[in-house]
C-alpha positions as CSV (number, residue, x, y, z in Angstrom):
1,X,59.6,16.1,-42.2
2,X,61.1,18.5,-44.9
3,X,62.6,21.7,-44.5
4,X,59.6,23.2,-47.1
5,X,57.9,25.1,-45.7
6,X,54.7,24.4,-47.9
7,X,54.1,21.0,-48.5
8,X,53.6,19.7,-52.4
9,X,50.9,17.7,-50.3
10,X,47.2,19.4,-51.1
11,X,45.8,17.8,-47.9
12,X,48.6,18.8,-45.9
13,X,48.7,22.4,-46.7
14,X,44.3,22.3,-46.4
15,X,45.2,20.4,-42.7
16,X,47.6,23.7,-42.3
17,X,44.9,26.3,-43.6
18,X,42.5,24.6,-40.8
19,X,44.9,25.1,-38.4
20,X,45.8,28.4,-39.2
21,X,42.4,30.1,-39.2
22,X,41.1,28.4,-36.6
23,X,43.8,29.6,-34.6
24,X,43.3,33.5,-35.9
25,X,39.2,32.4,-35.1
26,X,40.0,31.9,-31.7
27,X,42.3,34.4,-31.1
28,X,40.1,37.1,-32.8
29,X,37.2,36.1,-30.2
30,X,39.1,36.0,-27.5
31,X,40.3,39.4,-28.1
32,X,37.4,41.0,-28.6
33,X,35.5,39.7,-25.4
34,X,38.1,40.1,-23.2
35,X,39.5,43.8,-25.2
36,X,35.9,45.1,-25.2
37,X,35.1,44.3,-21.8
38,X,38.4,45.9,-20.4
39,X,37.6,48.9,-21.9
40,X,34.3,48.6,-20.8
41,X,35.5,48.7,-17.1
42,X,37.8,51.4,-18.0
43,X,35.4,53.9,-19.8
44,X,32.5,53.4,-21.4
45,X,30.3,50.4,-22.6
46,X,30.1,51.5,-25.9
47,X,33.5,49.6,-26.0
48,X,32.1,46.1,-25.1
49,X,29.7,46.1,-27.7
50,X,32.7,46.9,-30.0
51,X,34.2,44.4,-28.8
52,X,31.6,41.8,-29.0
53,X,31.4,43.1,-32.7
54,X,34.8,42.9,-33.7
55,X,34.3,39.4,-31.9
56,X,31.6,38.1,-34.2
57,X,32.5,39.2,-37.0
58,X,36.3,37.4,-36.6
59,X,35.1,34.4,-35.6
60,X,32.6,34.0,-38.2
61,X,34.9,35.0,-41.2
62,X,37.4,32.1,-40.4
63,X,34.7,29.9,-39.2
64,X,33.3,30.3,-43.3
65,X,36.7,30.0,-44.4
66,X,37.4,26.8,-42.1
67,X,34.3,25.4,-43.8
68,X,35.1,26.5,-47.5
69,X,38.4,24.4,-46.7
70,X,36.6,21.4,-45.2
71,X,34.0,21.7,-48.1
72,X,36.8,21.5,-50.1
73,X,36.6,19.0,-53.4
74,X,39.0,18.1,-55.7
């Protein structure tokens, strides 16, 4: 372990990249399901669909750039 914080390593820092947007992926879902249908209950359903939306549309951006990692040749 190094005190770096960004490893000279290229697969490590690909391994981290993964890691990174798949966290924001699932985060980005999660928020937007769970946000829109909140506000759904709250006020209108326009919001879910918003939601749902702003769900899609994070999750697929860092599911392509997951893949354009994975894809990745050197």
């Amino acid at each position: 372990m190094s005190l770096q914080n960004y490893s000279n390593n290229p697969i490590a820092r690909r391994k981290a990249a993964v890691r990174r947007y798949t966290r924001n992926g699932i985060i980005c879902v999660g928020a937007g399901v769970v946000g829109g249908a909140i506000l759904a209950l709250m006020s209108s359903h326009v919001f879910l669909l918003l939601g749902l939306i702003v769900a899609v549309v994070g999750g697929t951006w860092n599911w392509m750039k997951v893949k354009e990692i994975i894809n990745h040749r050197d």
